[in-house]
C-alpha positions in Angstrom: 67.9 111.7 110.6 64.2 112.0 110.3 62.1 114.9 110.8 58.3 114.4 112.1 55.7 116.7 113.6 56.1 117.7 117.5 53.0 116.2 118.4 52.9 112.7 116.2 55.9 110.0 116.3 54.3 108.2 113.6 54.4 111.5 110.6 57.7 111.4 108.7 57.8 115.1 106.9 61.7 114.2 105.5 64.4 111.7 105.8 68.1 113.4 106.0 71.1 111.3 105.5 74.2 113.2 106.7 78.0 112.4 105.9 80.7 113.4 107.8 84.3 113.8 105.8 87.3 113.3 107.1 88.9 116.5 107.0 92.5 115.4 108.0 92.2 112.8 105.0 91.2 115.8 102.8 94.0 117.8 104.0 96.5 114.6 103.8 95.8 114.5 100.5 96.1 117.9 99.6 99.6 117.9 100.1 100.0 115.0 97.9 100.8 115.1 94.2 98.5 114.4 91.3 98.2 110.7 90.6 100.3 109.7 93.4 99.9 105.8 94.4 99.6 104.2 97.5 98.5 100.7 99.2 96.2 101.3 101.8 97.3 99.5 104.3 100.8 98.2 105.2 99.4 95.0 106.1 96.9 92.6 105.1 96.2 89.5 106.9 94.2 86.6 105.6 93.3 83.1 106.6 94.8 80.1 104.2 91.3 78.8 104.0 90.1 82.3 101.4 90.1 81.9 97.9 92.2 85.1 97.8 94.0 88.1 99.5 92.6 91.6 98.5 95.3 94.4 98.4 93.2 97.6 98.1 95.3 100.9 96.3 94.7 104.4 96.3 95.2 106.9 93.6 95.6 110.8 94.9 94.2 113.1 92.8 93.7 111.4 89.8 93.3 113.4 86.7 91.5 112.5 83.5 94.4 110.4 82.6 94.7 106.5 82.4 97.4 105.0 84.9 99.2 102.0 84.8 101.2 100.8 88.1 104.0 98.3 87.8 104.5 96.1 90.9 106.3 92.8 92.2 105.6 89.9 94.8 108.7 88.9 97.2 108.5 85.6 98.9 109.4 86.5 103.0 108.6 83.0 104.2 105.3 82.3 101.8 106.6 80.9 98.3 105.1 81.5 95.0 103.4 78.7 93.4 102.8 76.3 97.0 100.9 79.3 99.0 99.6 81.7 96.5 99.5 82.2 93.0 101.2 85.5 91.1 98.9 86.8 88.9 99.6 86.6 85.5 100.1 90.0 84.6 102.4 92.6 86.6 100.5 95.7 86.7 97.4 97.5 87.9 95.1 99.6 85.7 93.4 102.7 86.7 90.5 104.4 84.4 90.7 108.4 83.9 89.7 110.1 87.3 89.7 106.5 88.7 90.7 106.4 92.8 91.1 102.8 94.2 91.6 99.5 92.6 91.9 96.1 94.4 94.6 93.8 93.3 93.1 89.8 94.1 95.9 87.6 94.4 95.4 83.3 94.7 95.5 81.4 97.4 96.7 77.7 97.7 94.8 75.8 100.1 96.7 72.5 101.5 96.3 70.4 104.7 99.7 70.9 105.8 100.0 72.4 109.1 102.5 75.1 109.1 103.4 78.4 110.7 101.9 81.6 109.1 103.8 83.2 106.4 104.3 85.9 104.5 105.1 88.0 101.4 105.0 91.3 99.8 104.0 93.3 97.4 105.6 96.6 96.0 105.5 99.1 93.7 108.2 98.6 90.4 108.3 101.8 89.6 107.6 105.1 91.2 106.8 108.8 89.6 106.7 109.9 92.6 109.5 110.0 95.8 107.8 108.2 98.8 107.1 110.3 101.3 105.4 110.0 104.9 101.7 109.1 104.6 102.6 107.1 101.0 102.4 102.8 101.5 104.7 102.0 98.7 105.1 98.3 99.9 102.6 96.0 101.7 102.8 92.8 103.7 101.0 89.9 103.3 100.3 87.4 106.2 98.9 84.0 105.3 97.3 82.7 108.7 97.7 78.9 108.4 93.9 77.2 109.7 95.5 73.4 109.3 95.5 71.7 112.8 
């Protein structure tokens, strides 16, 4: 917002940015315990033509604690090694009071038409019982672009 003089539209006195929060999200997470981890979204599509798939994850409430997440890939109908590549390590890292972290996972680019496909990711191990609101699992859909 800017604030100028009544009678001149050219005077700037002050320039107010304003941010609205997202009071549900607030109260979402409110119920949620301390360093509780979730995907963001329970599906993430991505053309076969990117360089890689980006899985965003959310931390609840972190604490001033490091965090280390163990997770796994499942083939659906995309297979490891001819449409993406695992990532050599199995686990995300988040820094003391650290909220998000985005897991980038290789794709194979071909010129094989083929229908989309699919895999997932999930999370190993869990501290904390899934509950309503918590993505413990995502989906992955590969859009093929050969024609």
């Amino acid at each position: 917002m800017r604030i100028r003089e009544a009678d001149s539209s050219e005077s700037e006195l002050a320039i107010i940015t304003i941010a609205i929060e997202d009071d549900e999200q607030r109260s979402f997470e409110s119920t949620v315990p301390a360093n509780t981890v979730s995907f963001a979204a329970a599906q993430v599509s991505v053309r076969e033509q990117d360089p890689a798939v980006q899985i965003d994850i959310l931390r609840y409430n972190p604490d001033n604690t490091s965090l280390v997440v163990t997770f796994s890939i499942r083939d659906i109908t995309a297979s490891r090694g001819e449409d993406y590549f695992a990532p050599s390590g199995n686990t995300i890292e988040f820094g003391p009071g650290q909220r998000s972290a985005r897991l980038l996972i290789p794709l194979v680019q071909d010129a094989e038409f083929e229908d989309n496909e699919a895999f997932s990711v999930e999370f190993s191990e869990r501290d904390n019982l899934p509950r309503e609101g918590i993505l413990i699992r995502t989906a992955v859909l590969i859009r093929d672009d050969d024609f």
